[in-house]
N, C-alpha and C positions, 0 to 999 in steps of 0.2 A: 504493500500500500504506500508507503514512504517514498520509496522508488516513482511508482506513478505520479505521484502528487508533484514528486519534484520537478520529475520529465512535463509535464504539464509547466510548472514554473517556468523552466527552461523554453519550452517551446513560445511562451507569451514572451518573455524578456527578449529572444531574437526576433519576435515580432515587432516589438518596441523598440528595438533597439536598429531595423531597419536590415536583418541577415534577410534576403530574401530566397536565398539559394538552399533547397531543400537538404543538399549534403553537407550544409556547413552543421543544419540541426541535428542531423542524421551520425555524425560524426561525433559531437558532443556529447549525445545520448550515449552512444554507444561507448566512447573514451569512462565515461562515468560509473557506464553498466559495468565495463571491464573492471572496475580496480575491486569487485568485493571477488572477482575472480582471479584476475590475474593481475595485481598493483605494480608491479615492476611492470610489465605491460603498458600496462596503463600511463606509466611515470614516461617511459620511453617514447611512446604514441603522443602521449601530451608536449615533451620536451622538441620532439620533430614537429608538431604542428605549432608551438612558439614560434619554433624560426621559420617556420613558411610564414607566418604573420597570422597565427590564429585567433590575436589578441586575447580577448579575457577570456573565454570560452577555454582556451587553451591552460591558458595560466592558472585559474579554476578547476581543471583538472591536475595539474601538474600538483596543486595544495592538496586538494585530497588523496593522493595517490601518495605523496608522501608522508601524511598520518596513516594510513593503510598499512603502510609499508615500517611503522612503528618512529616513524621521524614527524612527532606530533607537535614541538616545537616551531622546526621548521617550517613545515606547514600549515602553523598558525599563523605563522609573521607573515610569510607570503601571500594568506588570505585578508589579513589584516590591514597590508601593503596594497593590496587589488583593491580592499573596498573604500580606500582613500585615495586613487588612483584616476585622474583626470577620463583617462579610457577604461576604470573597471566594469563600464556594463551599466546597466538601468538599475535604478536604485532597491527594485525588487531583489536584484540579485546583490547585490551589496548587503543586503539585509540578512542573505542566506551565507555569504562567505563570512560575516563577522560571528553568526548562529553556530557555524561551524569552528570558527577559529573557538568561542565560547570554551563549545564541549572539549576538542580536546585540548584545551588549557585543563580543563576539567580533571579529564583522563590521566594526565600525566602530573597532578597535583597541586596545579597553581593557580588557587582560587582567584588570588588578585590582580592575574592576566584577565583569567575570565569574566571577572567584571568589569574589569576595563571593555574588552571587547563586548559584549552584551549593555552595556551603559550607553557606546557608541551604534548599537545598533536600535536600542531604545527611542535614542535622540531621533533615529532615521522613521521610525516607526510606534511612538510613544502607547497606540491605543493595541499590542499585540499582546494577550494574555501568554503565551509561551518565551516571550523574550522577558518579560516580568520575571516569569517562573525562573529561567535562565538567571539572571540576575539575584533572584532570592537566593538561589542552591550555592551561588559562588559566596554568597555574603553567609551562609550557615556554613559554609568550609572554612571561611574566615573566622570564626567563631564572632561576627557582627551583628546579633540576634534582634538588634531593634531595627536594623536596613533588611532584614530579612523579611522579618514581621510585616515590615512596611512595603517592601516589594512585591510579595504575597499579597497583600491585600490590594493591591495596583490589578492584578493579574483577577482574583475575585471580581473584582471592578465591572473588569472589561469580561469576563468569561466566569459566568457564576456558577456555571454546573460543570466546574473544572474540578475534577478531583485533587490533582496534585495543588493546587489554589489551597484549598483548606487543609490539607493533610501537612503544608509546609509549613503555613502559618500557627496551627494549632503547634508543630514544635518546637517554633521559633517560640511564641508565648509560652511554653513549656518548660523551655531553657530559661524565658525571662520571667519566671514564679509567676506566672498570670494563671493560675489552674483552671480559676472557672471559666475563662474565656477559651482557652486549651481545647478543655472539654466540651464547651460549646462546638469548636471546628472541627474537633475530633470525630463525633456526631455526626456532623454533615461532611464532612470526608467517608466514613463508614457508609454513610446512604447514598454516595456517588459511586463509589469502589463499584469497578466492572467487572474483575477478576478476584480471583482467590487472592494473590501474590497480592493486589494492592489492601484488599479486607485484613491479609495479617499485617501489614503495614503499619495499618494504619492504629490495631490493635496491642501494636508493640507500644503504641504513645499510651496507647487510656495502659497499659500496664504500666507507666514509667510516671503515668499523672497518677495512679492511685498510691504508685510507692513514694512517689513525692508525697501526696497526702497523708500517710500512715508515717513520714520519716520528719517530715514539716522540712523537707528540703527542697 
């Protein structure tokens, strides 16, 4: 599903962006599809269509392909560098290299790239519940529980029947002694849960909020 949505992106941004040549989309898709299978591939194909002049479409591969490829670092700066970049593409896709630079700041530990990145792609897209989220997760890695709280609640905002929206904030207030508001989110994080995996989630908090209350910690 991921995949489609994004190929879908992709196909609008070359719209917009004025590609009218069916092989240039057909090409990118495919560069993109390649890296969950073959990312050195990928990295290769991408790096040969830089220098024919594939511009960002290209360069956009070449970033992900290099997180693939476990150089998450790399691959952030360079997505980061695209989406500040005179020729990075429509601003849709800017929104989607910095989303990505985000996560794997993520991956590899370093909350406070990731909010950097996600803050900037914020600015480009203020009313997105997922780039909220994005932003919350990196300020709970930072141990920042009131930018969390409040980021979360940005994402509630704009996307009220967001699971991850309540299930963060609930333990961002969790960290910050707010219990009964905790358990308020908590609540409605449980009655959003779509799967099992997020139901026990979310039932690790109400276990951590009642031994808060039994410990008064």
């Amino acid at each position: 599903m991921k995949r489609i949505l994004f190929a879908s992106t992709a196909a609008l941004a070359f719209a917009s962006a004025g590609f009218a040549q069916a092989r240039d989309t057909a090409r990118y898709e495919a560069c993109l599809e390649r890296i969950e299978a073959d990312p050195d591939m990928a990295y290769e194909d991408g790096l040969a269509w830089q220098f024919e002049g594939g511009g960002w479409p290209a360069r956009h591969c070449v970033g992900r392909a290099l997180i693939a490829l476990g150089e998450e670092e790399e691959g952030a700066f360079r997505l980061q560098a695209l989406a500040e970049a005179p020729d990075g593409g429509p601003t849709t896709m800017k929104i989607v290299y910095l989303a990505e630079a985000g996560e794997a700041w993520m991956t590899v530990g370093h909350p406070e790239e990731a909010r950097r990145a996600y803050s900037r792609a914020v600015e480009m897209s203020p009313q997105s519940a997922p780039l909220w989220l994005g932003r919350a997760r990196a300020a709970a890695g930072m141990g920042e529980w009131a930018a969390a709280e409040a980021d979360a609640a940005q994402a509630i905002n704009y996307d009220p029947r967001n699971y991850e929206g309540w299930r963060s904030r609930a333990e961002a207030r969790l960290e910050l002694g707010d219990l009964d508001a905790a358990e308020r989110d908590m609540q409605r994080a449980l009655e959003l849960a779509g799967t099992d995996e997020e139901a026990v989630s979310v039932l690790l908090i109400r276990g951590h909020i009642l031994e808060a209350r039994r410990t008064g910690r």
